[in-house]
C-alpha positions as CSV (number, residue, x, y, z in Angstrom):
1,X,-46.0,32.1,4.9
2,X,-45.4,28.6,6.4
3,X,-42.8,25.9,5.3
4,X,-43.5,22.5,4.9
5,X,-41.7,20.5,5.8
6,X,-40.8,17.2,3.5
7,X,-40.1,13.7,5.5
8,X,-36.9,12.0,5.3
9,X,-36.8,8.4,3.2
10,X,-35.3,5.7,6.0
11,X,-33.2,5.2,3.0
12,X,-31.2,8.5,3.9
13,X,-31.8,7.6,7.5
14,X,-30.3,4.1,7.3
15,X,-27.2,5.3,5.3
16,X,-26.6,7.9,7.6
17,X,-26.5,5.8,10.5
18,X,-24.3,3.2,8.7
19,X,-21.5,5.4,7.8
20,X,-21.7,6.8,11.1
21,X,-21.0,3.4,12.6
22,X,-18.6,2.5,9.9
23,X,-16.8,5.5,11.0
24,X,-17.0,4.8,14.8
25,X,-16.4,1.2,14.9
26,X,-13.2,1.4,12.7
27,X,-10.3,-1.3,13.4
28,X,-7.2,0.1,14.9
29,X,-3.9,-1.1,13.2
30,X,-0.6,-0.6,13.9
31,X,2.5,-1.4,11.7
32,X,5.8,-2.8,12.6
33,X,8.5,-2.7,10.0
34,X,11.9,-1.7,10.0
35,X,11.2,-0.2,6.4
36,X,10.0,3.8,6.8
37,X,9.1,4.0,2.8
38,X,7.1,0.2,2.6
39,X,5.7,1.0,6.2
40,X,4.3,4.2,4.8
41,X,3.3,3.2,2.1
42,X,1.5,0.0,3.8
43,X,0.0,2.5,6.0
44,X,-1.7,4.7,3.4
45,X,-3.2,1.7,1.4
46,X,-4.7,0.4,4.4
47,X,-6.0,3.6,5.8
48,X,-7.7,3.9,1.9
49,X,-10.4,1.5,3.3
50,X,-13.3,2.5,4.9
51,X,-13.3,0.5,8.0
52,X,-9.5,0.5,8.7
53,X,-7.4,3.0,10.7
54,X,-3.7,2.9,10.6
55,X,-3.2,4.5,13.8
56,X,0.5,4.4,14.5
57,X,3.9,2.9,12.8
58,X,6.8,1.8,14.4
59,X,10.2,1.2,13.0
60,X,10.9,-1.8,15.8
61,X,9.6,-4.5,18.0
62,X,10.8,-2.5,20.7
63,X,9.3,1.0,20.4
64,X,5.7,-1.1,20.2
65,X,6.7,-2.9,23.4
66,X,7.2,0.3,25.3
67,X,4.3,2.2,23.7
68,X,2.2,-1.0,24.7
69,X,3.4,-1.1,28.6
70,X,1.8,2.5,28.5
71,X,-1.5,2.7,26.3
72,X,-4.0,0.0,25.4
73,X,-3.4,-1.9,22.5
74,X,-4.7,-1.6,19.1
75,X,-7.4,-4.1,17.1
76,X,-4.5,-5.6,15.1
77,X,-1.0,-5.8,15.1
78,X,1.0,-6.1,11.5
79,X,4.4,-7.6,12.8
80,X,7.2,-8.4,10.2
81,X,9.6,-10.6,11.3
82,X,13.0,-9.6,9.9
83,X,13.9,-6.0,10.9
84,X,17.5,-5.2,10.8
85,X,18.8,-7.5,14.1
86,X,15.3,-7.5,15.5
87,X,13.1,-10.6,15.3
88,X,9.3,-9.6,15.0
89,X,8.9,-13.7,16.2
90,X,10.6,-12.5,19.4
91,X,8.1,-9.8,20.2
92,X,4.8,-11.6,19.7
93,X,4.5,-13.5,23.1
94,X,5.5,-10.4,25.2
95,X,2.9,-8.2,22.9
96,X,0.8,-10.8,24.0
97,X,1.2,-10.7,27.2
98,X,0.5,-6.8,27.8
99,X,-2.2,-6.7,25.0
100,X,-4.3,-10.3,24.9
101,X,-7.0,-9.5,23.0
102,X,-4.8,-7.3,20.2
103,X,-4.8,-9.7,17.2
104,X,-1.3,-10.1,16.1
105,X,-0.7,-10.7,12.2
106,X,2.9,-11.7,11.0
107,X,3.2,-9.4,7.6
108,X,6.8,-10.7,6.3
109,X,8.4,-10.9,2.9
110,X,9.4,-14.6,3.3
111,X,7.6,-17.1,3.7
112,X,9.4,-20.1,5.9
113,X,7.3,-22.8,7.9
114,X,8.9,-22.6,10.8
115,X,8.8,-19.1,11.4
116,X,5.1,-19.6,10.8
117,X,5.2,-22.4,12.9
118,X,7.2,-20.6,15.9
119,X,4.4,-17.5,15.2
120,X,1.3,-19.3,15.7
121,X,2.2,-20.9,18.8
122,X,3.5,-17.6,20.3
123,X,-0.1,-16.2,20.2
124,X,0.0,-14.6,16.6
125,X,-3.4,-15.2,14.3
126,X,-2.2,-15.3,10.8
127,X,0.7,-15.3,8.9
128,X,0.6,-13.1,6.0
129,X,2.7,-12.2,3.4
130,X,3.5,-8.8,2.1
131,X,2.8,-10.2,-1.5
132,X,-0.4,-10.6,-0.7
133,X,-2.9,-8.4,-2.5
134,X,-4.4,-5.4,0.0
135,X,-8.1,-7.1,-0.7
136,X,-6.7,-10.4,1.3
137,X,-4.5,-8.3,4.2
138,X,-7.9,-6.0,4.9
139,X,-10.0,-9.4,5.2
140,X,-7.7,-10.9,7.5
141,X,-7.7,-7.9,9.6
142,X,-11.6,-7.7,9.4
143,X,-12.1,-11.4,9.9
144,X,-10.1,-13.6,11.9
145,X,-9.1,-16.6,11.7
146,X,-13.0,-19.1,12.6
147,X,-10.7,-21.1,14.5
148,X,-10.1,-19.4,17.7
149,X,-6.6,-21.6,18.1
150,X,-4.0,-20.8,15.5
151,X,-2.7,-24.3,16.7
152,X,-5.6,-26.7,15.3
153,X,-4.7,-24.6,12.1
154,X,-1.6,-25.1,12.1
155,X,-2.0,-29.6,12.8
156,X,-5.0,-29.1,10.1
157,X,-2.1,-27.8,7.3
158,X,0.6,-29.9,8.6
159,X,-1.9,-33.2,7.9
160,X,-2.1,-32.0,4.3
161,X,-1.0,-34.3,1.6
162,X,2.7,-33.1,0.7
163,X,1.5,-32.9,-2.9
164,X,-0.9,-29.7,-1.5
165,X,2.0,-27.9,0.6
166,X,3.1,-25.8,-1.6
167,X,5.3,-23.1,-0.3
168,X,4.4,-20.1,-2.5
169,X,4.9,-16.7,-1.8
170,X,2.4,-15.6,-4.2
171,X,-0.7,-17.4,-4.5
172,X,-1.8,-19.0,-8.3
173,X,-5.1,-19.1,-7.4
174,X,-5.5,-15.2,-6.6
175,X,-5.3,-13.6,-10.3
176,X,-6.0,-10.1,-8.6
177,X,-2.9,-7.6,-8.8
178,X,-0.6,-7.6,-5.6
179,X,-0.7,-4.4,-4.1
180,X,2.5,-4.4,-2.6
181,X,4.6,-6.0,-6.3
182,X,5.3,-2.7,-8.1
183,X,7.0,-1.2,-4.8
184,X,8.5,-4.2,-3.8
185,X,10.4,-4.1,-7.7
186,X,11.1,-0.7,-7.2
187,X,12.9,-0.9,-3.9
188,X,14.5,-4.2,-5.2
189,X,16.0,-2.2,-8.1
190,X,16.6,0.8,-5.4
191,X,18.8,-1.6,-3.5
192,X,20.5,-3.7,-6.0
């Protein structure tokens, strides 16, 4: 008795390969907030896509600084800026410094030009909020910026008509649900 043996489609091939490479060429993120349940919880949405890995968390600028002066740094950075008496904005040019090719993403509840200001010109890519829906923070952290300097971003905004600078921390044009507004409400109502 001999088997026969029946020939693979390159369809099967091809999407073999490709979720072997989406798998092997995931970005590495790490997460920096002072917050354990929103950094957790940022942490497991992220790690829900395909071709995002939320390798580490830390609860401070500083623990990040001394993890970085011993390992290589990660794809992407999420940095908030107001943890406790820390200053995220405070870390991002020494991050920078012992990491230069880690992309370095301000992920804050408040939005406020001149810390976004201050963050670009320290070396960080984008500044994001945390109201932000997770389709927009997983594109930033797959694409950056085309502009390879923050800076000529930056003098491109501040040119805008004031009419068009609009500081919103929730963006009009972006119908889509924000990931992070039902937790947000729930640890506003926690609090209060």
């Amino acid at each position: 008795m001999t088997a026969t043996l029946e020939p693979i489609s390159t369809f099967e091939v091809n999407t073999a390969s490709t979720t072997a490479a989406a798998v092997a060429t995931k970005l590495k993120v790490w997460l920096v907030d002072d917050n354990d349940r929103l950094r957790t919880l940022i942490g497991e949405l992220l790690g829900l896509e395909v071709d995002i890995e939320c390798a580490r968390q830390f609860s401070s600028p500083d623990q990040l600084l001394s993890t970085l002066a011993s390992r290589p740094g990660p794809d992407v950075i999420l940095l908030d800026v107001q943890m406790g008496d820390r200053n995220g904005l405070d870390a991002v040019r020494p991050i920078k410094s012992l990491t230069p090719t880690t992309r370095v993403l301000m992920f804050t509840s408040c939005f406020n030009p001149e810390w976004r200001a201050r963050a670009l010109s320290e070396g960080a890519s984008d500044y994001l909020l945390k109201t932000d829906t997770l389709k927009k923070v997983a594109a930033r952290i797959r694409c950056p910026a085309t502009d390879a300097n923050p800076l000529t971003q930056l003098r491109r905004r501040v040119k805008r008509p004031a009419a068009q600078a609009v500081a919103h921390p929730a963006h009009p044009q972006d119908k889509s649900f924000s990931f992070l507004s039902r937790p947000l409400n729930r640890l506003r109502a926690w609090w209060n």
